[in-house]
C-alpha positions as CSV (number, residue, x, y, z in Angstrom):
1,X,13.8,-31.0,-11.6
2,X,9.7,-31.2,-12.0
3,X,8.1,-28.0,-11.7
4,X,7.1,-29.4,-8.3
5,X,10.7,-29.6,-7.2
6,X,11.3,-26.1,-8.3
7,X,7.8,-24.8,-7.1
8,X,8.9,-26.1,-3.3
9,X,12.0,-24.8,-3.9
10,X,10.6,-21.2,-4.3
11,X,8.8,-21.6,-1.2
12,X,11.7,-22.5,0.9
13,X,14.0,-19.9,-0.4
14,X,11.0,-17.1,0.6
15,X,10.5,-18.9,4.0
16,X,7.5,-20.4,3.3
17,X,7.6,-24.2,5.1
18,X,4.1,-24.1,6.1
19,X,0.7,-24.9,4.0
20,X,-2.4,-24.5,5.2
21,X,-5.0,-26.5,3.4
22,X,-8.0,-28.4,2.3
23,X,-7.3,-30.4,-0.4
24,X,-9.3,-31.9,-2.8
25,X,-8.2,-34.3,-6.2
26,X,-7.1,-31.7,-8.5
27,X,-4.3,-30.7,-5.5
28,X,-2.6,-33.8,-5.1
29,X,-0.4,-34.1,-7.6
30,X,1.2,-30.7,-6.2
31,X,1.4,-32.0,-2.7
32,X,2.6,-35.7,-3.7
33,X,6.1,-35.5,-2.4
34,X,6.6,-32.7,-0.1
35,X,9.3,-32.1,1.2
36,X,10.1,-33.6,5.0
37,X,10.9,-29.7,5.7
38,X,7.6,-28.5,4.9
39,X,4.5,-29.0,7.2
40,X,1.0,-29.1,6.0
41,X,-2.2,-28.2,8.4
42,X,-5.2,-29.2,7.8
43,X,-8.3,-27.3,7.9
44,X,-12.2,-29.0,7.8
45,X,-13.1,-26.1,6.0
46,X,-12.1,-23.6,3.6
47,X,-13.2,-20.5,5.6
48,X,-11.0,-22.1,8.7
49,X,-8.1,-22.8,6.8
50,X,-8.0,-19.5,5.2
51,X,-8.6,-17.7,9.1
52,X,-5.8,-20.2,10.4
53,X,-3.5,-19.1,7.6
54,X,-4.4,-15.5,8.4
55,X,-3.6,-15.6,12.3
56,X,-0.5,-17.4,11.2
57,X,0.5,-14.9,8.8
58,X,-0.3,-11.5,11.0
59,X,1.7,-13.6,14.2
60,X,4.9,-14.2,12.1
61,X,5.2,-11.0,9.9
62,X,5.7,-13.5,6.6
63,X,3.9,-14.7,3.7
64,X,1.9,-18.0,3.9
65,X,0.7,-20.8,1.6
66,X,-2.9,-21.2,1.3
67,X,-4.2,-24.4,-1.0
68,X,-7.3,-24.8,-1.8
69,X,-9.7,-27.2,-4.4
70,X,-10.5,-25.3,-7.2
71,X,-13.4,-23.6,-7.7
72,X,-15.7,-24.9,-4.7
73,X,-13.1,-24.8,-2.4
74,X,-12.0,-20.9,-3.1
75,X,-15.9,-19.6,-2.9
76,X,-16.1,-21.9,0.8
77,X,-13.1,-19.8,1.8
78,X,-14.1,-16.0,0.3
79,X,-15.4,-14.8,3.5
80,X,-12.8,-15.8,5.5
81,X,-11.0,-13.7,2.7
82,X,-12.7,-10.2,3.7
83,X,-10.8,-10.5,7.1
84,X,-7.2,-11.2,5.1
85,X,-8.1,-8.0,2.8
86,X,-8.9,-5.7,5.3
87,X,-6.0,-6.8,7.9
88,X,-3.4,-6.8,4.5
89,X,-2.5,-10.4,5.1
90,X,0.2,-11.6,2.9
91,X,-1.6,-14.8,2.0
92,X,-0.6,-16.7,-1.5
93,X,-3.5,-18.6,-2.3
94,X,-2.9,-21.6,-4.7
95,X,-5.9,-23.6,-6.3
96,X,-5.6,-27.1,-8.3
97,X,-7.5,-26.5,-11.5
98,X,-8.4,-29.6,-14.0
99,X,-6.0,-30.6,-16.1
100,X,-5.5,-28.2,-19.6
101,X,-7.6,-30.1,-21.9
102,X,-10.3,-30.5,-19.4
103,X,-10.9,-26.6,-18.9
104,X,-12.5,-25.6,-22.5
105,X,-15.1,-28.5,-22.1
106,X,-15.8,-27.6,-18.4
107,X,-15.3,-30.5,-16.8
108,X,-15.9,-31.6,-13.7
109,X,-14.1,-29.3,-11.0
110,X,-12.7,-27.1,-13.8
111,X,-12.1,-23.7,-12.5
112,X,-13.7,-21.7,-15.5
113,X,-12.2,-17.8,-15.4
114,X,-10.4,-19.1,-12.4
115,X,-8.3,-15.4,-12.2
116,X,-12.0,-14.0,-11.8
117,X,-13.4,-15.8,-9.1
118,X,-11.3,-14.5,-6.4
119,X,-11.2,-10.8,-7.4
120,X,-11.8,-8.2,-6.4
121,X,-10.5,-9.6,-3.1
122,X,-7.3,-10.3,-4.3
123,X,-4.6,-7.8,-4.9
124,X,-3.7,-9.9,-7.8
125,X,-4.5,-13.2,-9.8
126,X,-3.5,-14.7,-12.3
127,X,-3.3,-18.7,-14.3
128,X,0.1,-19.3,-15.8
129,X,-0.5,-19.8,-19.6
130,X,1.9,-23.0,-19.7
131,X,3.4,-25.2,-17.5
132,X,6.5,-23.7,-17.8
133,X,5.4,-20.6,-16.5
134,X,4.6,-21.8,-13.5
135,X,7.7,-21.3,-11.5
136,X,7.8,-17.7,-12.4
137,X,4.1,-17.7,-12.2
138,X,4.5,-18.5,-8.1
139,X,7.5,-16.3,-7.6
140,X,5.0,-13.5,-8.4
141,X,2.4,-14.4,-6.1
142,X,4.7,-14.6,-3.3
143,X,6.2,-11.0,-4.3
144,X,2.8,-9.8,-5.1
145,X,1.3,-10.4,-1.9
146,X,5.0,-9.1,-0.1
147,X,4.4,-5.6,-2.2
148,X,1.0,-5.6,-2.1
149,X,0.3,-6.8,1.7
150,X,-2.6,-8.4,0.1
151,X,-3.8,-12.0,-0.4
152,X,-2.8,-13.2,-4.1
153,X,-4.2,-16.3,-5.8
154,X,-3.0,-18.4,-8.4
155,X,-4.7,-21.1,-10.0
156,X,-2.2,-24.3,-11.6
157,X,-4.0,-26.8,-13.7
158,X,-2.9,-30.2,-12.1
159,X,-0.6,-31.7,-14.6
160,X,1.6,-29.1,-14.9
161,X,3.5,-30.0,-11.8
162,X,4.7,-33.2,-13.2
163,X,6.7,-31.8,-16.3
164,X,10.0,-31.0,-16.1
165,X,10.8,-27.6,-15.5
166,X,12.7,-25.4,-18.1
167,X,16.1,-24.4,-17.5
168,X,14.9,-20.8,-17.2
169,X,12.9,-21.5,-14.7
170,X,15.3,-22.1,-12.3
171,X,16.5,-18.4,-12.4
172,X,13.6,-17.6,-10.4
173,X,15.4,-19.3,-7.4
174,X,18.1,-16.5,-7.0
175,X,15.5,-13.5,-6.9
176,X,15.1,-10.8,-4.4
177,X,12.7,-7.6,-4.1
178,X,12.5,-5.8,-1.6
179,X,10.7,-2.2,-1.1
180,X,11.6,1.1,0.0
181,X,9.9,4.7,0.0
182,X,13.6,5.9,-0.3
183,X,16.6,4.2,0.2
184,X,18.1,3.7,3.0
185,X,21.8,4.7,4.3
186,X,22.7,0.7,4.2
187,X,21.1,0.1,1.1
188,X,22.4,2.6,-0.4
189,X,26.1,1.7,0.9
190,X,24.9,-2.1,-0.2
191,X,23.9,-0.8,-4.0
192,X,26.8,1.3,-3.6
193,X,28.9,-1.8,-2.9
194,X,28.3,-3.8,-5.6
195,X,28.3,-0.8,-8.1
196,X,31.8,0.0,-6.9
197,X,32.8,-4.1,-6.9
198,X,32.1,-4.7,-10.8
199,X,34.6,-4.8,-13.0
200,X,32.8,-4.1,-16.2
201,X,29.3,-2.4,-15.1
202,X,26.5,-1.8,-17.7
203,X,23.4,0.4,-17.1
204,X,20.3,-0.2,-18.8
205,X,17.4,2.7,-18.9
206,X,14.2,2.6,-19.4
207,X,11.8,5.1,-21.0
208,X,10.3,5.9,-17.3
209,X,13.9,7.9,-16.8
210,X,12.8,10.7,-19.1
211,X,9.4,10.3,-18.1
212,X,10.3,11.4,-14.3
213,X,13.2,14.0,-15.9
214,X,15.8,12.2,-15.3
215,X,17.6,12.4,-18.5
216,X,20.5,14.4,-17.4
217,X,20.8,12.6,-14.3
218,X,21.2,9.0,-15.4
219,X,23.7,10.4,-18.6
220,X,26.1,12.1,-15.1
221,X,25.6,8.3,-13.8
222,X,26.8,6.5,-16.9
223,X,29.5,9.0,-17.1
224,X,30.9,8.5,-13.3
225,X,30.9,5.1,-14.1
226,X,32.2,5.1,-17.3
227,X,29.4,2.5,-18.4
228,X,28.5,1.1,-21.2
229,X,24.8,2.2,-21.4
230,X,21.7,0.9,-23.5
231,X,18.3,1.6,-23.8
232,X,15.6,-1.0,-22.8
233,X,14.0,-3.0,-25.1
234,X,10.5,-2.2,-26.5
235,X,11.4,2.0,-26.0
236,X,8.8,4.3,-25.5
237,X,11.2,7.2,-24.2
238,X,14.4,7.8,-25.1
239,X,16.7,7.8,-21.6
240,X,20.1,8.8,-22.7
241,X,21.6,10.6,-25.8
242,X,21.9,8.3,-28.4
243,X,24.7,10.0,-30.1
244,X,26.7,9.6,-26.6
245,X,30.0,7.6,-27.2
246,X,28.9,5.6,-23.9
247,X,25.4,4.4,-25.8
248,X,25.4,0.7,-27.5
249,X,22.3,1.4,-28.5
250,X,18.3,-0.1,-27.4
251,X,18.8,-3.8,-26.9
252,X,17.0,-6.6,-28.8
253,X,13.6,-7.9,-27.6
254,X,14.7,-11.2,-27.9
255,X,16.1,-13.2,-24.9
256,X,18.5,-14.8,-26.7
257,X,20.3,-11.7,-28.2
258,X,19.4,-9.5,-25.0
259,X,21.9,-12.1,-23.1
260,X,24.6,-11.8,-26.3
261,X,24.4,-8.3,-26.0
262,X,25.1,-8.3,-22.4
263,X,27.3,-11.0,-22.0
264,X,30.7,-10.2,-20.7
265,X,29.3,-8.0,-18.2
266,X,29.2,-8.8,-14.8
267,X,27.0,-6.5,-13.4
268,X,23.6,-5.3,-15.1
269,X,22.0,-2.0,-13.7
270,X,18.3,-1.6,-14.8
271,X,17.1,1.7,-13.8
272,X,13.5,2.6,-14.7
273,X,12.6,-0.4,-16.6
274,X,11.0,-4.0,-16.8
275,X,13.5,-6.9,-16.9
276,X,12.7,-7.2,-20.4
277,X,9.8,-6.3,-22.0
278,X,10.6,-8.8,-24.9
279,X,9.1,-8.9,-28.6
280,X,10.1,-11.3,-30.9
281,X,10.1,-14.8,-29.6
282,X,13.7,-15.9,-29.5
283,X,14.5,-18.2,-26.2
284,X,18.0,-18.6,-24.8
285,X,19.3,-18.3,-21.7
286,X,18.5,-15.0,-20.2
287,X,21.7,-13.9,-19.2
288,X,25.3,-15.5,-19.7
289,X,26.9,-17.6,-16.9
290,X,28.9,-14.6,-14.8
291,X,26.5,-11.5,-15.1
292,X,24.3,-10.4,-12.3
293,X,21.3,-7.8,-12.9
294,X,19.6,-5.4,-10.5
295,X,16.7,-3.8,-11.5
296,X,15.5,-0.2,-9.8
297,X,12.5,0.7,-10.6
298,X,9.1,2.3,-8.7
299,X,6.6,-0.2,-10.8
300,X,5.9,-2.9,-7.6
301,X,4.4,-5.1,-10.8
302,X,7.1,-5.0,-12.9
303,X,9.6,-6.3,-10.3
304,X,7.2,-8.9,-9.2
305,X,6.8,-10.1,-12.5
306,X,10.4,-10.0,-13.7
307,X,11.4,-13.8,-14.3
308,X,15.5,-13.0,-13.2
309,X,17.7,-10.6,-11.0
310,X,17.3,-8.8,-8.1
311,X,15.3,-5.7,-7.1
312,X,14.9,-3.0,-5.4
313,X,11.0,-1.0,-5.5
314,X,12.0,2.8,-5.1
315,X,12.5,6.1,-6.9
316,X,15.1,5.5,-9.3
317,X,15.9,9.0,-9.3
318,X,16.7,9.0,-5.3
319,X,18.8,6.2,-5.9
320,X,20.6,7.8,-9.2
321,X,21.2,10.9,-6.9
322,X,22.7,8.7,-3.8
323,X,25.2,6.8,-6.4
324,X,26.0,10.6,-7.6
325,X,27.0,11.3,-4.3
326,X,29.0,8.1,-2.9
327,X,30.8,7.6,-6.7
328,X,34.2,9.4,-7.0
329,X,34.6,11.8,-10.3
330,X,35.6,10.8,-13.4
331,X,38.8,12.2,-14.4
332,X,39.2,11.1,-17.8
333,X,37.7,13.3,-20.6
334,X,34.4,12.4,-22.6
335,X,34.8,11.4,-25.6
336,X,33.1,13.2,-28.8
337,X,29.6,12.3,-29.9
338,X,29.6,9.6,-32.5
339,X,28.8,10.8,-35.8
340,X,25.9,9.3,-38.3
341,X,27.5,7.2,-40.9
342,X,26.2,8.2,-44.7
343,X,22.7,7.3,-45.1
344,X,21.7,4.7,-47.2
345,X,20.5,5.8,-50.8
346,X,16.9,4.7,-52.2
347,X,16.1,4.3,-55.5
348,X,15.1,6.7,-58.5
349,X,11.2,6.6,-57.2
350,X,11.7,6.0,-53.1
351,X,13.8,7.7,-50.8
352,X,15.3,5.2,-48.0
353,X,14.4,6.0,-44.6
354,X,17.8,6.7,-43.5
355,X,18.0,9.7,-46.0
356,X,14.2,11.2,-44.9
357,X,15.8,11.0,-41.0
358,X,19.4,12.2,-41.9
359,X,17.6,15.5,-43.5
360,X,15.3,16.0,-40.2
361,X,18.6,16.0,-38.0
362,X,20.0,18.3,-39.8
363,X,17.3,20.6,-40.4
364,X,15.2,20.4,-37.4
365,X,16.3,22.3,-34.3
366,X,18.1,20.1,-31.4
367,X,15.1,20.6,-28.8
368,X,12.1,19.0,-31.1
369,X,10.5,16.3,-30.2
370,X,9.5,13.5,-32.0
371,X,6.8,11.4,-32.2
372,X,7.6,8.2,-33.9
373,X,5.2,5.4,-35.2
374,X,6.9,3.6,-37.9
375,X,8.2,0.6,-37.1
376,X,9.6,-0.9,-39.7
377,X,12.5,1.7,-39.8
378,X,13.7,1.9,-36.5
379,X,17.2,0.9,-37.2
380,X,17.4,3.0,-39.7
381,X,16.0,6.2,-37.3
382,X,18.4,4.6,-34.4
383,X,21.5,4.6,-37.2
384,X,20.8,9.0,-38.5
385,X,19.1,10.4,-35.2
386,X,21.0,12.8,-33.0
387,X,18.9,13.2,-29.7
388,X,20.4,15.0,-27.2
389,X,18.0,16.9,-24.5
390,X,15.3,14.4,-22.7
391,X,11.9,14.5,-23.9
392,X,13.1,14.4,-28.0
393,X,11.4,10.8,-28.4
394,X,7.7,9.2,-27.7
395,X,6.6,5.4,-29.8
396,X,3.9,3.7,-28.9
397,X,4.6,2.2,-25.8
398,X,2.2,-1.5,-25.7
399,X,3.2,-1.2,-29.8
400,X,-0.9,-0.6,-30.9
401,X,-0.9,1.4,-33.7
402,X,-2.9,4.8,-33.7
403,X,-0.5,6.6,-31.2
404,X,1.2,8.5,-33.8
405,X,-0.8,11.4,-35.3
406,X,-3.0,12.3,-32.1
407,X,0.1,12.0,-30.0
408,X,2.0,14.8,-31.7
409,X,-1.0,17.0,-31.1
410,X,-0.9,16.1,-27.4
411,X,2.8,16.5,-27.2
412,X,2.9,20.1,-28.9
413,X,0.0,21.1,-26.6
414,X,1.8,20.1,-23.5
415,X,5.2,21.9,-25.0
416,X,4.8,24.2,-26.7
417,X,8.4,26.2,-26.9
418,X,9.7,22.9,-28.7
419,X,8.8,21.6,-32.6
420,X,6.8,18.8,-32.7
421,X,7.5,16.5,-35.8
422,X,5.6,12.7,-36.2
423,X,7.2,10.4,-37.7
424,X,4.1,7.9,-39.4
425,X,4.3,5.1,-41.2
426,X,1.3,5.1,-44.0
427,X,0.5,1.7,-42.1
428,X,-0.1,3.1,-38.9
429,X,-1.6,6.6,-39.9
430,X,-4.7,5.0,-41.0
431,X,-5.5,4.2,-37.1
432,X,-5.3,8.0,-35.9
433,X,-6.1,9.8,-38.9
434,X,-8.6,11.7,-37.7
435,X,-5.8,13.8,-35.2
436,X,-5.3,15.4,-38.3
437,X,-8.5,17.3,-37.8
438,X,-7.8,18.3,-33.9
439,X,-4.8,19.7,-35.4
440,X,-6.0,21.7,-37.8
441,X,-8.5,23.4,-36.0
442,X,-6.2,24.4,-32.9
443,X,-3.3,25.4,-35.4
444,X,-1.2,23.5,-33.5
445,X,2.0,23.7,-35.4
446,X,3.0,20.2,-36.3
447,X,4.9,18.7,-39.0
448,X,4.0,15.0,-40.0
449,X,6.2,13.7,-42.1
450,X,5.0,10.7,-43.6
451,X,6.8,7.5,-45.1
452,X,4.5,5.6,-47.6
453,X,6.1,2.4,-49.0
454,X,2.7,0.9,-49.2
455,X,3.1,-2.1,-46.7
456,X,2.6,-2.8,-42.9
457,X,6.6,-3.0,-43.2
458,X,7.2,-4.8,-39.6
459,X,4.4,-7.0,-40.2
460,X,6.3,-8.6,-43.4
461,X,9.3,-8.7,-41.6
462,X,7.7,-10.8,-39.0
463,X,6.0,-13.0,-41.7
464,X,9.4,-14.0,-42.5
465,X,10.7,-14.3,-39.1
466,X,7.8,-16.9,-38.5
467,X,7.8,-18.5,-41.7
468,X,4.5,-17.2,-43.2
469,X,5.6,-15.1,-45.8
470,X,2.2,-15.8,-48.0
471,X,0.6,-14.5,-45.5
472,X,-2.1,-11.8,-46.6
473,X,-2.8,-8.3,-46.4
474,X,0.4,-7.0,-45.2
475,X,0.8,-4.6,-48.2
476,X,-1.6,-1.4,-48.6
477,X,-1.4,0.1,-52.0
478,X,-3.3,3.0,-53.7
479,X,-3.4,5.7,-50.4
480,X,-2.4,9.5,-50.9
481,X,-2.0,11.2,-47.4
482,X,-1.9,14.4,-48.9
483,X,-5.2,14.4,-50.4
484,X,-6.9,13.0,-47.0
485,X,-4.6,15.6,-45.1
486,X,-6.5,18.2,-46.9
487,X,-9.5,17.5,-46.7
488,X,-9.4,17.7,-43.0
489,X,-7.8,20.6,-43.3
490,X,-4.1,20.5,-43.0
491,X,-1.8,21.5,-46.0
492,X,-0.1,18.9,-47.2
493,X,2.7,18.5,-50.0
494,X,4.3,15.1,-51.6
495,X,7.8,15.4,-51.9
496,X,9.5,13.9,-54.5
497,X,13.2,14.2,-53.8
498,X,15.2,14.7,-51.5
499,X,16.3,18.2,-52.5
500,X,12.5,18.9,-52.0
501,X,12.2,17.4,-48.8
502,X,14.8,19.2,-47.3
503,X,13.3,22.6,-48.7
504,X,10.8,21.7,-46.9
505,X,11.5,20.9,-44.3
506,X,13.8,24.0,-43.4
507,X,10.4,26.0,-43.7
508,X,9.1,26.7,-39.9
509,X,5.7,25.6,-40.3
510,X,2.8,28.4,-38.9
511,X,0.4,25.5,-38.2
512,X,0.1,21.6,-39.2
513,X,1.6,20.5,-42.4
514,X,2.3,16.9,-43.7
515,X,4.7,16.0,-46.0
516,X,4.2,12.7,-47.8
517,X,7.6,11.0,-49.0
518,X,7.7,7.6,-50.6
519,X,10.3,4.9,-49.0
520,X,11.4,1.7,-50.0
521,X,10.5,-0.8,-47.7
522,X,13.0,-1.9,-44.9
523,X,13.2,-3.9,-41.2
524,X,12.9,-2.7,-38.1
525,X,16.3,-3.9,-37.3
């Protein structure tokens, strides 16, 4: 299949059979070949075809198809498009644009910042990056403007509709969103349903479950259910507790892995999260042959956006508390928690990560909370951590470094009858330093501990994921923390072993203090 084929394909599947238009050269090659079960209308002028579309659109209650020519051909039609805003029209505007080598030099009917020219009219906009985007690309203008009950426009440079379409990109063709305040008794008996039909069910949460305090409800879920339950990828809140003998842990941001670590599965519930908010670029399939996903979640954008599965936009927490209801008990007996395996040892100068986290579990109270920006040790925080109550966990969420340090300040502010601790790598504390000196002068009382191993760890991991290890300036010698701690005014100490890290650390600090510990260099894996 072209990305035509697929593109008309789309359309059909969301009821969309008729295009209104004006077309100009940069639209043919998308209309070339339409199907006989499509009809297209022709309008003598943008601003007509656009108030056709509109009438159309309000008559039948569904989405329509607007194309336009590019540039010239969306301003003819913006004040037709005033009506369409102000009436919520569901209209998904599509505009040719040049081909992709033509746009840079501006040539002749390129469509230069074509996701600008129709805003702020438009709910939403957008030009997919790469031909191969473009299926997906559509699928979200058509949910957008569903959501949204506002026009969306989307701008496809001409010769993208003549490549062949990726097999991904047919996954598109079996979505479904739909929306509801709170769910309703027969789509709760649907969801219900299909929870109760799968033979081996797996939840997946995402960090907005302990964001809306649903920590304890989702962890009653998995238990019911007797799931198998990870954590989304690219975490920013920590849903479930980690030491729970139902958690497998925060999945890989890579499709390919994702899909290994869900395969065998045949139903996928996403509650609170993006389907996937992926990292490293590792393509694949994005889920094995026999395993269905539905995604909950109250982020309209996010389920527009999501490139597979079904979804449903709506409080995860009503629907958590419906499932609670219609799901019978769980008779067997939970399990015990899972208990850290030895950490790994460092050498005679650096402690490894695994040992500066296993001595914070056990000498930290259970209810602190932890602010984490170090990202070249996650696996070895995810491998000694024992997190139990909701709110224990906050990382950067969009991964920009700088979160860290003024985070923890924010975080003991809003709580304070829990210990703060932030976790910084000496990579990223150089990009919120200056928290240091909020901290001091509120005597907030946060501990930093601080890992120095004197590189941006994850970014040398990467360089040898995409083969550029002699990349430069991923290592950052010569820094002392405790001296630049000081001198904004919080003590500070370097530990040198992990006999004095531990003293330390069993002290109860009376305002902020940062501990400095050297680490050998590890992978965020």
């Amino acid at each position: 299949m072209l990305v035509r084929d697929v593109a008309y394909e789309i359309m059909r599947r969301h009821g969309i059979t008729t295009i209104f238009g004006n077309p100009g050269s940069n639209e043919l090659p998308f209309l070339t070949g339409m199907p006989d079960s499509f009809r297209y209308v022709l309008g003598l002028h943008e601003g007509a075809v656009v108030g056709m579309a509109d009438g159309y659109a309000q008559a039948t209650g569904q989405p329509v198809m607007v194309n336009l020519h590019a540039a010239s051909g969306s301003g003819n039609a913006m004040g037709a498009l005033t009506n369409a805003v102000y009436s919520r029209t569901p209209l998904v505007i599509t505009a040719g644009q040049q081909v992709r080598p033509a746009i840079g030099p501006e040539a002749m009917l390129a469509n230069v910042d074509a996701t600008q020219l129709a805003k702020p009219l438009v709910g939403w906009a957008s030009e997919p990056s790469c031909a191969g985007d473009v299926p997906r690309s559509l699928a979200q203008a058509i949910v957008e403007a569903q959501l949204r009950r506002r026009p969306t426009y989307l701008s496809v440079p001409y010769d993208d509709w003549d490549v062949e379409a990726e097999p991904n990109a047919r996954a598109v063709l079996d979505r479904s969103v739909e929306r509801a305040a709170h769910p309703g008794p027969s789509q709760i008996a649907r969801l219900v349903g299909e929870v109760q039909a799968a033979k081996r069910p797996a939840l997946v949460l995402g960090g907005d479950i302990d964001t809306d305090g649903l920590f304890d409800q989702a962890t009653a879920l998995a238990e019911r259910l007797g799931a198998a339950t990870w954590a989304a990828p690219s975490l920013f809140r920590l849903p479930f507790p980690n030491r729970h003998p139902l958690f497998q842990g925060v999945l890989p941001a890579g499709i390919a892995p994702l899909a290994e670590a869900l395969a065998g599965h045949d139903l996928v519930l996403v509650l609170g999260a993006p389907v996937f908010r992926y990292h490293e670029h590792l393509p694949g399939e994005y889920l094995r042959e026999g395993t269905r996903l539905l995604q909950i979640t109250d982020d309209a954008e996010a389920a527009a956006r999501a490139p597979f599965g079904a979804a449903v936009v709506t409080e995860p927490g009503a629907v958590i508390g419906e499932l609670l209801k219609a799901l019978p008990d769980n008779p067997a007996e939970p399990s015990a928690y899972t208990v850290p395996a030895a950490p790994a040892e460092g050498t005679d100068t650096a402690l490894h990560p695994e040992q500066v986290f296993a001595a914070l579990r056990d000498t930290q109270p259970a209810e602190t909370s932890y602010v984490v920006e170090s990202t070249s040790t996650n696996g070895s925080w995810w491998r000694q951590v024992d997190l139990r109550r909701g709110g224990s966990y906050f990382f950067p969420a969009s991964g920009g470094l700088g979160f860290g340090i003024p985070a923890a300040v924010g975080v003991a502010l809003g709580r304070p009858d829990r210990p703060v601790v932030g976790v910084i790598g000496d990579g990223s504390a150089n990009y919120g330093i200056t928290g240091l000196w909020t901290a001091a002068q509120l005597g907030v009382p946060v501990t930093y501990v601080l890992l120095r191993n004197g590189s941006y760890g994850a970014l040398e991991w990467f360089a040898d994921l995409l083969d550029a290890s002699d990349a430069p300036g991923t290592t950052i010698p010569g820094l002392d923390f405790t001296r630049i701690a000081e001198g904004y005014g919080v003590s500070a100490i370097h530990a040198r072993s992990l006999d004095q890290l531990r003293a330390v650390l069993a002290e109860s600090p009376t305002g902020p203090r940062l501990i400095q510990v050297d680490t050998v260099t590890t992978t965020p894996a």
